[in-house]
C-alpha positions in Angstrom: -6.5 16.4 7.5 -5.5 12.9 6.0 -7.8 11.2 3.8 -6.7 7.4 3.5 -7.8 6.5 0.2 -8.7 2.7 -0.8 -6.5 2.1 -3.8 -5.6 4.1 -7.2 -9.0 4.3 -8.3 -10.4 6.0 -5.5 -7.1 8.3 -5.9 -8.2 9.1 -9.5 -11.9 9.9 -8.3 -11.1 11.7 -5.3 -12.7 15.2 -5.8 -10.0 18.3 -6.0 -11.8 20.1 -3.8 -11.2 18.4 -0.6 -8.4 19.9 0.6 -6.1 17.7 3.1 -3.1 15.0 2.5 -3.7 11.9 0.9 -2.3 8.4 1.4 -3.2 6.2 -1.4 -3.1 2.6 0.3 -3.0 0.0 -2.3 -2.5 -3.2 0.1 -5.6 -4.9 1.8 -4.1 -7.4 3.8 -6.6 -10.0 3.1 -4.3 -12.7 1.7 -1.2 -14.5 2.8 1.3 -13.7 6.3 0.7 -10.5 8.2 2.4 -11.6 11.3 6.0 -9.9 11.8 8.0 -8.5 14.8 8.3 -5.0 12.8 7.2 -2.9 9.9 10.0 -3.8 7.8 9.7 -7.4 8.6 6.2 -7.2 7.5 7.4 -5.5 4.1 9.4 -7.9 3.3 7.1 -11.3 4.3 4.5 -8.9 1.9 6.3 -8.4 -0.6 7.0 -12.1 -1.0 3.8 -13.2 -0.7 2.4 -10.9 -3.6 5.8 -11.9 -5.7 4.9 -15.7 -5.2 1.3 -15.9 -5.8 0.5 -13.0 -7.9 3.7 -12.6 -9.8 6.5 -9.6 -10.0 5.2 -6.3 -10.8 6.6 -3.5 -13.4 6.4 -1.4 -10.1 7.5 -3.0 -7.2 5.8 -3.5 -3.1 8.6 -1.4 -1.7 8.5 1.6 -4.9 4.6 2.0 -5.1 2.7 0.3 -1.6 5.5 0.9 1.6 5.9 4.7 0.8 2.7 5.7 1.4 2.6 4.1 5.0 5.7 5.6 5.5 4.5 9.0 4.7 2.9 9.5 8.0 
C-alpha cells in the first residue's frame, strides 16, 4: 500500500505501525503555472515559480519535491 502523505509534518506524525510505502508530497499546486506538455516541463516551470516568489531553498525543488513523484 502507498500512503501519500501531505507534507513533512504529516511524515513526522505518521504512526509506525501502518505498514505500506510512503510518498511525502511537499508541493500543493495552489500558486503560480501548472500548465506544461510533460512532467519535466512542469518541474522546471515549478521550480521557477517557487525560486521567484518564495526565494531559493538550502534544499532544492528537484533534491527534495520531484523524487518523491518519481518514486512511483
Amino acid at each position: 500500500m502507498l500512503h501519500i502523505l501531505n507534507g513533512d509534518s504529516l511524515a513526522s506524525k505518521f504512526p509506525p505501525d501502518i505498514h505500506g510505502q510512503q510518498a511525502v508530497v511537499r508541493e500543493c499546486l495552489l500558486e503560480g503555472s501548472v500548465e506544461a506538455h510533460s512532467l519535466e516541463e512542469l518541474w522546471v516551470i515549478r521550480d521557477e515559480y517557487l525560486t521567484t516568489n518564495f526565494g531559493s531553498q538550502e534544499v532544492g525543488y528537484f533534491e527534495q519535491v520531484v523524487p518523491e513523484f518519481e518514486k512511483y
